[in-house]
Structures are given as structure tokens and as C-alpha cells.
C-alpha positions as CSV (number, residue, x, y, z in Angstrom):
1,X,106.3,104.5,85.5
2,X,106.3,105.9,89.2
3,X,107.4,104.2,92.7
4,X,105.5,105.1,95.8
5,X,107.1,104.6,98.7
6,X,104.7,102.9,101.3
7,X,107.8,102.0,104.1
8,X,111.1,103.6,104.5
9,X,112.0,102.4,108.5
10,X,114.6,99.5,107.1
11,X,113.9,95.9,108.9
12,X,111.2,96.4,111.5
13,X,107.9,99.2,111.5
14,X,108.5,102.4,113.2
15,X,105.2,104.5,114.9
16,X,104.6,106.8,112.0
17,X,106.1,104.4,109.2
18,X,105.8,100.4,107.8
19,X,108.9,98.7,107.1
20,X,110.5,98.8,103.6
21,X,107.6,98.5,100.7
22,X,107.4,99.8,97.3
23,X,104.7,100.0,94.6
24,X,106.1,100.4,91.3
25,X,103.2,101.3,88.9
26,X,103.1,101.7,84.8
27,X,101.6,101.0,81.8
28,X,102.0,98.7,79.0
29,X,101.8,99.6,75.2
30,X,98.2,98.6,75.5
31,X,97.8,100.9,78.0
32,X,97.1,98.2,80.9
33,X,98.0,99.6,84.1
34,X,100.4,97.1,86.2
35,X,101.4,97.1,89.8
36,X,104.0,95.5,91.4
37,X,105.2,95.2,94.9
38,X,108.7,95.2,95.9
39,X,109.9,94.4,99.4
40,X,107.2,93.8,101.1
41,X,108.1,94.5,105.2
42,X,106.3,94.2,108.3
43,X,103.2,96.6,108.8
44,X,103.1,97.5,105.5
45,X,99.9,95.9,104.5
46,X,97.8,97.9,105.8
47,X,99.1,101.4,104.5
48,X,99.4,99.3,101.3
49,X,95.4,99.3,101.2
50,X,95.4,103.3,101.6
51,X,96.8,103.6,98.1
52,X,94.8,100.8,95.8
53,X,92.8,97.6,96.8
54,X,94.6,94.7,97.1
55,X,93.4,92.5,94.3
56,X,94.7,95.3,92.1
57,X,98.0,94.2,93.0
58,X,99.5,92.2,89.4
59,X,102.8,91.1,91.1
């Protein structure tokens, strides 16, 4: 399993930095590879796309 941090500013974007968001990636026992967003904050959608394409996105 691994978290990437996409946002770390707290409530609002800062100029180098989205607000709070989280990918959280793993695999299954199948060896299915999930991804899961957690907090999703302002401005983070686009630095979200940097790391994986968006239908990608399981959760």
C-alpha cells in the first residue's frame, strides 16, 4: 500500500500546493491495483492528473 500526498496547505490552496488530498494505492490478493482518494480539497484536481488519469480513480 502507499499514500501520496497530492495537498498538504490545510482548508484553502496555497501557490506551490493544493489543499488537503490523498491517493492511497494497493493491491488486492488478485493483484488488482486500487486507488482511492481521500479528502479531496480545492485545487487539487489538477495536480491529481499529474500522478494517474482520472478514470483510474476506483474510489
Amino acid at each position: 500500500m502507499m499514500l501520496t500526498v497530492i495537498g498538504n496547505t490545510g482548508s484553502f490552496p496555497g501557490p506551490n500546493s493544493p489543499a488537503s488530498c490523498y491517493l492511497l494505492t494497493g493491491e488486492d490478493h488478485e493483484g488488482r491495483t486500487w486507488r482511492v482518494i481521500l479528502d479531496m480539497g480545492n485545487g487539487s484536481l489538477g495536480v491529481l492528473q499529474r500522478q494517474l488519469n482520472l478514470e483510474d480513480i476506483d474510489a
